[in-house]
mmCIF file of the N, C-alpha and C atoms, coordinates in Angstrom:
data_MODEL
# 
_entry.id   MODEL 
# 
loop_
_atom_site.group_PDB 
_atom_site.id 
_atom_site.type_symbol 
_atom_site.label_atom_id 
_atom_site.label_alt_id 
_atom_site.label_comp_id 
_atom_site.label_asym_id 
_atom_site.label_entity_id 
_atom_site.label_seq_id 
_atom_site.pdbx_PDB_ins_code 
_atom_site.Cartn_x 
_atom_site.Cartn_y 
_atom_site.Cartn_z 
_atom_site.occupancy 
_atom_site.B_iso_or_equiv 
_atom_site.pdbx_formal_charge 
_atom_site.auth_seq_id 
_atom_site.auth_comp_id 
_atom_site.auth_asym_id 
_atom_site.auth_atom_id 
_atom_site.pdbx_PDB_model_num 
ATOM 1   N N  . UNK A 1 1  ? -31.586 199.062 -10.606 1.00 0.00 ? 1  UNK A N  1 
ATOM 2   C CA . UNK A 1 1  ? -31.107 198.476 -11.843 1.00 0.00 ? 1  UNK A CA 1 
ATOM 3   C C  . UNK A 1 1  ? -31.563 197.018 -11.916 1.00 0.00 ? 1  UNK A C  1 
ATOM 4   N N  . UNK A 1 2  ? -32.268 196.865 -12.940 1.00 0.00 ? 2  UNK A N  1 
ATOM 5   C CA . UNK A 1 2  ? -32.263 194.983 -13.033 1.00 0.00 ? 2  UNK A CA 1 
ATOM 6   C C  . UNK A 1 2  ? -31.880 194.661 -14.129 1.00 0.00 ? 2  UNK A C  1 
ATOM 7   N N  . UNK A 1 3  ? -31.604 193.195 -13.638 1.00 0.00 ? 3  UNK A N  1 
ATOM 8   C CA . UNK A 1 3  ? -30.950 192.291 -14.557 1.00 0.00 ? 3  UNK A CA 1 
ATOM 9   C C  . UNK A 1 3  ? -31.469 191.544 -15.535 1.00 0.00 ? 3  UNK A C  1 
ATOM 10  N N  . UNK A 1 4  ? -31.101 190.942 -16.126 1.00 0.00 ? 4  UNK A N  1 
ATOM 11  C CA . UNK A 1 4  ? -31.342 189.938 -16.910 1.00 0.00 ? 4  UNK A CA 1 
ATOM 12  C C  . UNK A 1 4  ? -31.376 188.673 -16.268 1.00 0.00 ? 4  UNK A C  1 
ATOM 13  N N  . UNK A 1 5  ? -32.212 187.699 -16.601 1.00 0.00 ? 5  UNK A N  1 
ATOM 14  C CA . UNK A 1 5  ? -32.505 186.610 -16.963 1.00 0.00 ? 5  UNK A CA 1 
ATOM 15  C C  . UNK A 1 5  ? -32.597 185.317 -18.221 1.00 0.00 ? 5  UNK A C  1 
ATOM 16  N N  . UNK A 1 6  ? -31.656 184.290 -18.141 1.00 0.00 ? 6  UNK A N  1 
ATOM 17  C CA . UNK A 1 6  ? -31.575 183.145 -19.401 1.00 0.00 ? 6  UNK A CA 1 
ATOM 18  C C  . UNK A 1 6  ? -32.235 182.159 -19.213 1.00 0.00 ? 6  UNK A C  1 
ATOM 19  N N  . UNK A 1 7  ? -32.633 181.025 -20.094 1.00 0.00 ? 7  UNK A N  1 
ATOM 20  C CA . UNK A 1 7  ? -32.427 180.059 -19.974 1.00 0.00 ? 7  UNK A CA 1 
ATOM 21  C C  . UNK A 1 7  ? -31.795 179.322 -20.848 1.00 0.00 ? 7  UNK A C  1 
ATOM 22  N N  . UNK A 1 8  ? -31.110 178.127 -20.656 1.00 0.00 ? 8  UNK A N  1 
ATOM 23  C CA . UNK A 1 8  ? -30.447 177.726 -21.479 1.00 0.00 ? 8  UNK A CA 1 
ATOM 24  C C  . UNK A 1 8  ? -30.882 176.100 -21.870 1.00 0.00 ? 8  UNK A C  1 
ATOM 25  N N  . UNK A 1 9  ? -30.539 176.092 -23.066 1.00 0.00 ? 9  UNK A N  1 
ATOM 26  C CA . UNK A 1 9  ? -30.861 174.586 -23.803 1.00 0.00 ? 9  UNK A CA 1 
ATOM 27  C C  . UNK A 1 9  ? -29.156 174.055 -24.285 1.00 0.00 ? 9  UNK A C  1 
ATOM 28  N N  . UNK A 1 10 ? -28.988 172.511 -24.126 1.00 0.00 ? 10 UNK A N  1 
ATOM 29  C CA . UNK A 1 10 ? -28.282 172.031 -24.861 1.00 0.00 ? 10 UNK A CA 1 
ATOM 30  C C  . UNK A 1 10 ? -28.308 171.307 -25.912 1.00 0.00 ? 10 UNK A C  1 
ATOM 31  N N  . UNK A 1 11 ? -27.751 171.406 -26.975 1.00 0.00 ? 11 UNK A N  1 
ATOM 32  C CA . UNK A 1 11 ? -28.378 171.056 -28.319 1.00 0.00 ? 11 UNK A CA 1 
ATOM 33  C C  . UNK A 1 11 ? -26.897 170.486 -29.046 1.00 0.00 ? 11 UNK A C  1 
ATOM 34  N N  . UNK A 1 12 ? -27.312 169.326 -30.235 1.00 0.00 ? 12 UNK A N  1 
ATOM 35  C CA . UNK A 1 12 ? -26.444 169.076 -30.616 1.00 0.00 ? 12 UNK A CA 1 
ATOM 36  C C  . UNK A 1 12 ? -26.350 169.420 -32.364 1.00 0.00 ? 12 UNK A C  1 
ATOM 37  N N  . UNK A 1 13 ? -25.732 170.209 -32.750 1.00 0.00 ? 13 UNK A N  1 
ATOM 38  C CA . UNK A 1 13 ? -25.390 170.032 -34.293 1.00 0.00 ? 13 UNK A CA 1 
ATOM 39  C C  . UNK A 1 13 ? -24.696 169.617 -35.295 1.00 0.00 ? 13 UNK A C  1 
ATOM 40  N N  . UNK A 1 14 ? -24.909 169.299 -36.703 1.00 0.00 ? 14 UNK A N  1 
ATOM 41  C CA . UNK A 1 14 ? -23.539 168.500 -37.320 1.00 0.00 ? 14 UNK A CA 1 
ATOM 42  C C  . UNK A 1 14 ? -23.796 169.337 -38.643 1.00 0.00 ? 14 UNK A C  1 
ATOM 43  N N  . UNK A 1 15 ? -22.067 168.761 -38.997 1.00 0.00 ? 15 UNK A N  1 
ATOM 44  C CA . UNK A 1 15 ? -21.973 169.018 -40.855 1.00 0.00 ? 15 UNK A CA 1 
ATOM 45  C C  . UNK A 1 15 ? -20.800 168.010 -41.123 1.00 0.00 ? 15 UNK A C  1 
ATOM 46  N N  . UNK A 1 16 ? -20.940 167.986 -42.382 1.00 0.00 ? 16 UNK A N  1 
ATOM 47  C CA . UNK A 1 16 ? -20.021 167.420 -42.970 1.00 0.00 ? 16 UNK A CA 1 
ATOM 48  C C  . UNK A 1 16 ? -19.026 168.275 -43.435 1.00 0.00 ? 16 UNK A C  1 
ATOM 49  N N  . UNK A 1 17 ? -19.151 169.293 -43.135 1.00 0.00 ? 17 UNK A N  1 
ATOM 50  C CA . UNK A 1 17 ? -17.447 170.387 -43.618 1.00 0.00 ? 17 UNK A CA 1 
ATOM 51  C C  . UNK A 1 17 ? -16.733 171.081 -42.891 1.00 0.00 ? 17 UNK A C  1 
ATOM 52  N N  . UNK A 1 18 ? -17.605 171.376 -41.563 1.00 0.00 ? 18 UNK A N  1 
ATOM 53  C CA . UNK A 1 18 ? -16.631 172.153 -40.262 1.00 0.00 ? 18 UNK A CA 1 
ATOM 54  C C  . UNK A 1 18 ? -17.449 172.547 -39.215 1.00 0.00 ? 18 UNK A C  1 
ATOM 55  N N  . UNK A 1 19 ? -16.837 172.280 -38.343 1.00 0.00 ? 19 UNK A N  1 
ATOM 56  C CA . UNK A 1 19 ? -17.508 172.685 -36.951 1.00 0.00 ? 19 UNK A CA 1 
ATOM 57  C C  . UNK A 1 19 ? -18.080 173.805 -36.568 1.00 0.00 ? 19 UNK A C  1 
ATOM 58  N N  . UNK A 1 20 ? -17.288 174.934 -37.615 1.00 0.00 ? 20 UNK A N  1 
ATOM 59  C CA . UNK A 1 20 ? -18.534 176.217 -37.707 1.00 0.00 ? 20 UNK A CA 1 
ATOM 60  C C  . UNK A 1 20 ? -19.596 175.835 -38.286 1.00 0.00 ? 20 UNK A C  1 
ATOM 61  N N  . UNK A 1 21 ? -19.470 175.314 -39.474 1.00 0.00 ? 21 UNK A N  1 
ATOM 62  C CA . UNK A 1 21 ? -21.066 174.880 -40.454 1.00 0.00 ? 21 UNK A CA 1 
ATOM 63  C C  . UNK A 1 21 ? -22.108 174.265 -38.777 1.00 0.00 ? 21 UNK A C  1 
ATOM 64  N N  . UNK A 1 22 ? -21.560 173.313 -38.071 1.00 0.00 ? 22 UNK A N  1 
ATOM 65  C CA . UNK A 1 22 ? -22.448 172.780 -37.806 1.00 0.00 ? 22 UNK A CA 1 
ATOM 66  C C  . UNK A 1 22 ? -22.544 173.717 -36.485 1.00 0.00 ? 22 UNK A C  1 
ATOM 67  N N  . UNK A 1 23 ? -22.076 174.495 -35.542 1.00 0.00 ? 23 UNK A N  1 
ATOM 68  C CA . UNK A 1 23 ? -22.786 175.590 -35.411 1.00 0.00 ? 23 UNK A CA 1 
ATOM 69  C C  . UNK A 1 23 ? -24.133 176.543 -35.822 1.00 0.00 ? 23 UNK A C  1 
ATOM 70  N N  . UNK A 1 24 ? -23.313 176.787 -36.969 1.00 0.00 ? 24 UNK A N  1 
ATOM 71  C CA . UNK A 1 24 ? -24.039 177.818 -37.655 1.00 0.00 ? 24 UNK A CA 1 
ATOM 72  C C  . UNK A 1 24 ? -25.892 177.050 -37.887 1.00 0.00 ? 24 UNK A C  1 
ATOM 73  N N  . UNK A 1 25 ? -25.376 175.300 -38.239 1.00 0.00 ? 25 UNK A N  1 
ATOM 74  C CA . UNK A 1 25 ? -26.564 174.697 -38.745 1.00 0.00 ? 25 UNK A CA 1 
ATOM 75  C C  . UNK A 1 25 ? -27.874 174.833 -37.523 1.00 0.00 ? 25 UNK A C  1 
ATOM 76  N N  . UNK A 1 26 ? -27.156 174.327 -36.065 1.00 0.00 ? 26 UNK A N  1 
ATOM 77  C CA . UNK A 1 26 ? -28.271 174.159 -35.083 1.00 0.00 ? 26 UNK A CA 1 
ATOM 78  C C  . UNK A 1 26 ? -28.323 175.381 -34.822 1.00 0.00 ? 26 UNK A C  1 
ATOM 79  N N  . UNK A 1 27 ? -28.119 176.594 -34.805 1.00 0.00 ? 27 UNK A N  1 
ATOM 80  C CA . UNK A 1 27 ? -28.431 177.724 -34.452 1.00 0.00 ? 27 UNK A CA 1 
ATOM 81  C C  . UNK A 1 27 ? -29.407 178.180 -35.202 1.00 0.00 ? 27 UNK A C  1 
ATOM 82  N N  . UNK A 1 28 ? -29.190 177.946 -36.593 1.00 0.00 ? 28 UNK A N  1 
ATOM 83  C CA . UNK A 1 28 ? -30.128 178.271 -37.433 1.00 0.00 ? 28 UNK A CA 1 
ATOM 84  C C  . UNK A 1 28 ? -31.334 177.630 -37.372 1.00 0.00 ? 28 UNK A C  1 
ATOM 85  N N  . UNK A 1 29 ? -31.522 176.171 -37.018 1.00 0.00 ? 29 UNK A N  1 
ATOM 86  C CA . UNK A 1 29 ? -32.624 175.270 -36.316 1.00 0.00 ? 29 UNK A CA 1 
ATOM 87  C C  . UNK A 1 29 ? -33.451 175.811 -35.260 1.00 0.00 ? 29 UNK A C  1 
ATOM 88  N N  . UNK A 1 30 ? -32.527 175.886 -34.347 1.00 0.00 ? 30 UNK A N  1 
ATOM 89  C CA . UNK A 1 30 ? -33.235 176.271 -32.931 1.00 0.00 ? 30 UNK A CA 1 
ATOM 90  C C  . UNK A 1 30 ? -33.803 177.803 -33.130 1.00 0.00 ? 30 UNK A C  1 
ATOM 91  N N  . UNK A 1 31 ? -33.215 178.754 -34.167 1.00 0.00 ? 31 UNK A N  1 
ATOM 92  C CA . UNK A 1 31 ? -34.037 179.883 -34.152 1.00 0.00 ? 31 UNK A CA 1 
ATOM 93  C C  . UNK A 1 31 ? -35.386 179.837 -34.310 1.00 0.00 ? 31 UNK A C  1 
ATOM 94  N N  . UNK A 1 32 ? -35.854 178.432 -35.546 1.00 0.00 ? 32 UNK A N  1 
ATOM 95  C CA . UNK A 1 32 ? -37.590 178.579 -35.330 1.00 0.00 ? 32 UNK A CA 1 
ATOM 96  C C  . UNK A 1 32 ? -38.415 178.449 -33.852 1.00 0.00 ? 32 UNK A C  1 
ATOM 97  N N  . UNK A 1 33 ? -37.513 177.629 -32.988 1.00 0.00 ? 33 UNK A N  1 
ATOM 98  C CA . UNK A 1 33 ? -38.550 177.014 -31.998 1.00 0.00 ? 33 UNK A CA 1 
ATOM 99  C C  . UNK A 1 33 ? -37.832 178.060 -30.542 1.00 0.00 ? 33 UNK A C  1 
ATOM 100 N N  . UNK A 1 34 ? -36.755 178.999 -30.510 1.00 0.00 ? 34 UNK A N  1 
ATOM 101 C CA . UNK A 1 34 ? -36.292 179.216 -29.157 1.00 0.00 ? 34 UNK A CA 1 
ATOM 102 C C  . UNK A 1 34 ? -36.177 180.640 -29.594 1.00 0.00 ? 34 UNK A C  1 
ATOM 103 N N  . UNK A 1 35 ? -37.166 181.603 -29.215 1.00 0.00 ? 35 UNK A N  1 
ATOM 104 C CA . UNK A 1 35 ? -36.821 182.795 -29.291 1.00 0.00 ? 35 UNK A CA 1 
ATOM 105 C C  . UNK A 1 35 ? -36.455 183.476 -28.160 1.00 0.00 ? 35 UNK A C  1 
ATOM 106 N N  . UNK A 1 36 ? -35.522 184.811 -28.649 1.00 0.00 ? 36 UNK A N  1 
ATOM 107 C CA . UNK A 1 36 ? -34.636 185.585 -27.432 1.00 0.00 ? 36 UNK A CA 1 
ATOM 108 C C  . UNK A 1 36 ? -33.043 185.144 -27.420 1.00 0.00 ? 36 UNK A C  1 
ATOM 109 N N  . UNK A 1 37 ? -32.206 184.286 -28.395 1.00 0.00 ? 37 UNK A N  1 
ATOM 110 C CA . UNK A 1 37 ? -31.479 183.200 -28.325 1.00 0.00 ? 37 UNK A CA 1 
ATOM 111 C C  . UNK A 1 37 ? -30.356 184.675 -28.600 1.00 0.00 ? 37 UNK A C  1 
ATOM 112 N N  . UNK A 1 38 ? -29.543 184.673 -27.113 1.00 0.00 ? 38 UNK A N  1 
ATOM 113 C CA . UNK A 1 38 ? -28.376 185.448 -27.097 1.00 0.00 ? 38 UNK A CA 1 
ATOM 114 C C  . UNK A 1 38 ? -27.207 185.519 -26.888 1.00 0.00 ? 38 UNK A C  1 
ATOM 115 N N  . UNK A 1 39 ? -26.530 184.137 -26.676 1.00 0.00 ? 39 UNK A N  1 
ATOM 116 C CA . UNK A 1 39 ? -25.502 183.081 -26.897 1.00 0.00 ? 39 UNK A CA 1 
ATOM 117 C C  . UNK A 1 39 ? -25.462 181.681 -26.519 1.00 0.00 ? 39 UNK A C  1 
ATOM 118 N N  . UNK A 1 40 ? -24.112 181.656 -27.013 1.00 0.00 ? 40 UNK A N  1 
ATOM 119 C CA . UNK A 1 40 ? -24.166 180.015 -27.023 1.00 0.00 ? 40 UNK A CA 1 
ATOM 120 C C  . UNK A 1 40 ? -22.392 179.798 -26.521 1.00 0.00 ? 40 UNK A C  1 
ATOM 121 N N  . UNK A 1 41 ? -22.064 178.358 -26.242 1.00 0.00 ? 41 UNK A N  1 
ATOM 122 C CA . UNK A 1 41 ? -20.959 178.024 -25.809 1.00 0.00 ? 41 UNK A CA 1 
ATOM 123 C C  . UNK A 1 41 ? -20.660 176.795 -26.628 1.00 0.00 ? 41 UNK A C  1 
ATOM 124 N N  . UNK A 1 42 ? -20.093 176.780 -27.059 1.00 0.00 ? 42 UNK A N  1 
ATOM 125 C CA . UNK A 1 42 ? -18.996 175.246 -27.530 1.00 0.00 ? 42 UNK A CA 1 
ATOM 126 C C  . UNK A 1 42 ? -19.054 174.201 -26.264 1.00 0.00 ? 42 UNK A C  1 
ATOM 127 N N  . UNK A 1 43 ? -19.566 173.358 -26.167 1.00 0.00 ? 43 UNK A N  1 
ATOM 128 C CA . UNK A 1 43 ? -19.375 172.446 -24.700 1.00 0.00 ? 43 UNK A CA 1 
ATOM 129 C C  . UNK A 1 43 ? -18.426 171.486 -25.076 1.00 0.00 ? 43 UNK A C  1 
ATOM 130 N N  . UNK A 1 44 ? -18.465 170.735 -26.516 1.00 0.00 ? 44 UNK A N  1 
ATOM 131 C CA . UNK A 1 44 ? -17.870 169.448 -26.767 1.00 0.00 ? 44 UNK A CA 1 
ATOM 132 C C  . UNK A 1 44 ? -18.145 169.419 -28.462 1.00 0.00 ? 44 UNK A C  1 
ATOM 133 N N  . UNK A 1 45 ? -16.782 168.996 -29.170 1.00 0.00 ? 45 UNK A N  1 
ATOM 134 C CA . UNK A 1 45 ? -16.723 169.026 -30.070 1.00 0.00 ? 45 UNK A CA 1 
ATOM 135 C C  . UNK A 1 45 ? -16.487 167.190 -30.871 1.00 0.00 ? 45 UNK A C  1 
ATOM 136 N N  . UNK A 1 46 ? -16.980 166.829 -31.463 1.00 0.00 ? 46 UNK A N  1 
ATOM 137 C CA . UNK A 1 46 ? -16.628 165.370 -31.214 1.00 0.00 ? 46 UNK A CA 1 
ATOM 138 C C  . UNK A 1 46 ? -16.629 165.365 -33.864 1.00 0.00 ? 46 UNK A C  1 
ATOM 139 N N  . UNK A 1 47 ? -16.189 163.946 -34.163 1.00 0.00 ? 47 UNK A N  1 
ATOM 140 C CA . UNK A 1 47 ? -16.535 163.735 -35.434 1.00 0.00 ? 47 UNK A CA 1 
ATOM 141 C C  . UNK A 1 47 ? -16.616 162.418 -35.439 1.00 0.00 ? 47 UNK A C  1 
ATOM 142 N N  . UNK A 1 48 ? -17.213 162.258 -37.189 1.00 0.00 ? 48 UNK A N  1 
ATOM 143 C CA . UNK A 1 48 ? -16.989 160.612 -37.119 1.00 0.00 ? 48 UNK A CA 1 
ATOM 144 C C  . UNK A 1 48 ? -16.194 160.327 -37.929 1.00 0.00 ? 48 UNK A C  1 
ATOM 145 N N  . UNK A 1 49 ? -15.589 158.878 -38.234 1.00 0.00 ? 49 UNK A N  1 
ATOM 146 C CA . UNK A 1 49 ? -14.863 158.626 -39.151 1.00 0.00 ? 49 UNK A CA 1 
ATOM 147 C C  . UNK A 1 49 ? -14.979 157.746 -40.207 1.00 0.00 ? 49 UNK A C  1 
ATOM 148 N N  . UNK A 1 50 ? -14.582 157.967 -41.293 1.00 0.00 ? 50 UNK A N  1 
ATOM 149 C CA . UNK A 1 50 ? -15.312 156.927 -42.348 1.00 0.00 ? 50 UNK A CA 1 
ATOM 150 C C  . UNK A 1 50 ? -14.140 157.280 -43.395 1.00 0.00 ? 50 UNK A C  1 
ATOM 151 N N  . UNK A 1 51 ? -13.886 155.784 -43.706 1.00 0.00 ? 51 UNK A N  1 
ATOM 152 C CA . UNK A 1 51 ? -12.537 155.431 -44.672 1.00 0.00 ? 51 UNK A CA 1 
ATOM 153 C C  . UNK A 1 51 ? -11.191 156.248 -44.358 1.00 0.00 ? 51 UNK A C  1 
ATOM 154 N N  . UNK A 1 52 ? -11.215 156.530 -42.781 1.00 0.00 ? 52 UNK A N  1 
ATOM 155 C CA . UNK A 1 52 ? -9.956  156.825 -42.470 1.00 0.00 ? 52 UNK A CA 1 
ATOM 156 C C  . UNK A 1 52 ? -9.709  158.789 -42.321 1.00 0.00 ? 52 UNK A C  1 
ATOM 157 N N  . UNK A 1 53 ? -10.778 158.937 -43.214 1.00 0.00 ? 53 UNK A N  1 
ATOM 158 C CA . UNK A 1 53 ? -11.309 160.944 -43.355 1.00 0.00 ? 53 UNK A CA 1 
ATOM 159 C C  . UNK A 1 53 ? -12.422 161.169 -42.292 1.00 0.00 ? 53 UNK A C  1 
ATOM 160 N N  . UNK A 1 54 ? -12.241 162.156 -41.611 1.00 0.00 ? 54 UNK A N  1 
ATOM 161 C CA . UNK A 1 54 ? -13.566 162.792 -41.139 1.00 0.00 ? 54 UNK A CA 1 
ATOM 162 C C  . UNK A 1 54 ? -14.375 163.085 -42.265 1.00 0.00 ? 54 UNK A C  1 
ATOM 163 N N  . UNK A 1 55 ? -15.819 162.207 -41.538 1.00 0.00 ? 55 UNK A N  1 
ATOM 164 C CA . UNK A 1 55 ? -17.364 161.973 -42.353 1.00 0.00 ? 55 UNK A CA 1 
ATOM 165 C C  . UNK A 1 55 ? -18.053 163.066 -42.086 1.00 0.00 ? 55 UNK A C  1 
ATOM 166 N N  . UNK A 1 56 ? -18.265 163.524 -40.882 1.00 0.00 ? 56 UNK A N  1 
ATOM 167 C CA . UNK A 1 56 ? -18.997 164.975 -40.308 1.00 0.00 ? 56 UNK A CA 1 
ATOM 168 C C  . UNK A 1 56 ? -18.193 164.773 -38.890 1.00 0.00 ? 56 UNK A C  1 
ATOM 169 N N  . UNK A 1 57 ? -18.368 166.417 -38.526 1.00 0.00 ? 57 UNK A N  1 
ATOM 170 C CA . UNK A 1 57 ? -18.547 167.320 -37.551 1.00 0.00 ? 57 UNK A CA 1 
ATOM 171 C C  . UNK A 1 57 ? -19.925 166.976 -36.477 1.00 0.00 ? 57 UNK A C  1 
ATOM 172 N N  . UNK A 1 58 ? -19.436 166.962 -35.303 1.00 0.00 ? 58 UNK A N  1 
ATOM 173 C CA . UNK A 1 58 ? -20.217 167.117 -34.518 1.00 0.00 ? 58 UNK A CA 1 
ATOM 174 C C  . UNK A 1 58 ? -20.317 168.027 -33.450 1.00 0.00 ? 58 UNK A C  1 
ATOM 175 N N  . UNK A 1 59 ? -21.210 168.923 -32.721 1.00 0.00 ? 59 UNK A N  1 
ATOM 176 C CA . UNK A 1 59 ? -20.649 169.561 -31.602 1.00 0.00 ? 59 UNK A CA 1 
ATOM 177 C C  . UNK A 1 59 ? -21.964 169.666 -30.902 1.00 0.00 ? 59 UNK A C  1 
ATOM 178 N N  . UNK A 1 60 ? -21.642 169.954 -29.311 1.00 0.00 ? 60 UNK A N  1 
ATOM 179 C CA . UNK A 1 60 ? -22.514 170.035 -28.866 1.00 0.00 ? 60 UNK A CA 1 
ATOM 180 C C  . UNK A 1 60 ? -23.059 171.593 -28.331 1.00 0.00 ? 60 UNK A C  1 
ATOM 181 N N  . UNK A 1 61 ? -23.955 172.205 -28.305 1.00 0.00 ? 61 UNK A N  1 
ATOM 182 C CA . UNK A 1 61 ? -24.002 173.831 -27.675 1.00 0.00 ? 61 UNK A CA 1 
ATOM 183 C C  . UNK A 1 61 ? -24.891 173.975 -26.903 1.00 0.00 ? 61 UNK A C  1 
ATOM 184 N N  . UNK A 1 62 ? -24.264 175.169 -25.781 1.00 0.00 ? 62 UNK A N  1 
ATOM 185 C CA . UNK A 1 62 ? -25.728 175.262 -24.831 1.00 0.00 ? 62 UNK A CA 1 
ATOM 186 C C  . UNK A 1 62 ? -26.153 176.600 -25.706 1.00 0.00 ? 62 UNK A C  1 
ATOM 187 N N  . UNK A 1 63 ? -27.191 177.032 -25.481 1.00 0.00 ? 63 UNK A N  1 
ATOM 188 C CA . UNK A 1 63 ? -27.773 178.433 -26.239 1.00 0.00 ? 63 UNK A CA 1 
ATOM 189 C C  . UNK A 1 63 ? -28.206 178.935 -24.895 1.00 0.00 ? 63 UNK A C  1 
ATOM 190 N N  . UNK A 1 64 ? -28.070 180.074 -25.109 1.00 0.00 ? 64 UNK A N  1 
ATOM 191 C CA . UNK A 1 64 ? -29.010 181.009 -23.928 1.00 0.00 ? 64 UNK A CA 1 
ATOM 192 C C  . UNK A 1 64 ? -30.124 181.892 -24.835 1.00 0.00 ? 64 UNK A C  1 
ATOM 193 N N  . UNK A 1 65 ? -31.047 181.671 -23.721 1.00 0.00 ? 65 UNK A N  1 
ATOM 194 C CA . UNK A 1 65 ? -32.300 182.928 -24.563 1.00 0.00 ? 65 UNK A CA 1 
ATOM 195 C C  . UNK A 1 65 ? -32.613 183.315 -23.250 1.00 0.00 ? 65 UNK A C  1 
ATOM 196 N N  . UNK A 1 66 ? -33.009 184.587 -23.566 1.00 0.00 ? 66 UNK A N  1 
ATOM 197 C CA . UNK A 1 66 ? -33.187 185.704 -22.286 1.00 0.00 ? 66 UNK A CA 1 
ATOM 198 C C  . UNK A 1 66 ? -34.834 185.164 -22.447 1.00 0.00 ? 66 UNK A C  1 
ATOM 199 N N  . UNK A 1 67 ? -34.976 185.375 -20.863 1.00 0.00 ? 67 UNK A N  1 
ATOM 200 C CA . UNK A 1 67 ? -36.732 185.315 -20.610 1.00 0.00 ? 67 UNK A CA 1 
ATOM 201 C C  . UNK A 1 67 ? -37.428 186.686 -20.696 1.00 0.00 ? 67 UNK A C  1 
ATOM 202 N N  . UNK A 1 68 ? -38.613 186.517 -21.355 1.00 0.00 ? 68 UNK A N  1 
ATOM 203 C CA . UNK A 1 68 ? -39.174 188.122 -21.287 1.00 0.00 ? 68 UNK A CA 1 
ATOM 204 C C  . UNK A 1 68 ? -39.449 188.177 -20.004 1.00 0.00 ? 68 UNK A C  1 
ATOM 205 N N  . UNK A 1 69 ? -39.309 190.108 -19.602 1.00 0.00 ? 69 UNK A N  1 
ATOM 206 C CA . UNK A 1 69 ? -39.960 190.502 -18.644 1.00 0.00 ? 69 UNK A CA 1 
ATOM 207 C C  . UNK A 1 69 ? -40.985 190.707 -18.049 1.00 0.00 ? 69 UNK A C  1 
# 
C-alpha cells in the first residue's frame, strides 16, 4: 500500500467582509500557481482597524498539495 505525499505553503489572505471571503480569496489565488491543492488549515486569524470598525480580515493558511507520483 502507498501513501501519499504533501507539500505545504503558507500564505496569507484578506477581505474586507469575513474571514471566510478571505479564505476563499487566497485559495482561489494560489489555485493558478499551486496545483494538487488538497487542504488547508487556519494558522492565525488577525484584522485591522479603522475608525474604531474592522477595515479587513486577515488570515493566515498553510495549503497542502499532494506531489505527483
Amino acid at each position: 500500500m502507498q501513501g501519499h505525499n504533501y507539500q505545504y505553503f503558507e500564505l496569507v489572505g484578506t477581505s474586507k467582509s469575513s474571514v471566510e471571503d478571505a479564505v476563499q480569496n487566497v485559495l482561489a489565488k494560489a489555485a493558478k500557481d499551486l496545483p494538487n491543492m488538497r487542504w488547508f488549515q487556519l494558522v492565525e486569524t488577525r484584522g485591522a482597524i479603522k475608525d474604531s470598525k474592522v477595515s479587513e480580515w486577515q488570515v493566515t493558511v498553510k495549503v497542502g498539495c499532494r506531489l505527483e507520483e
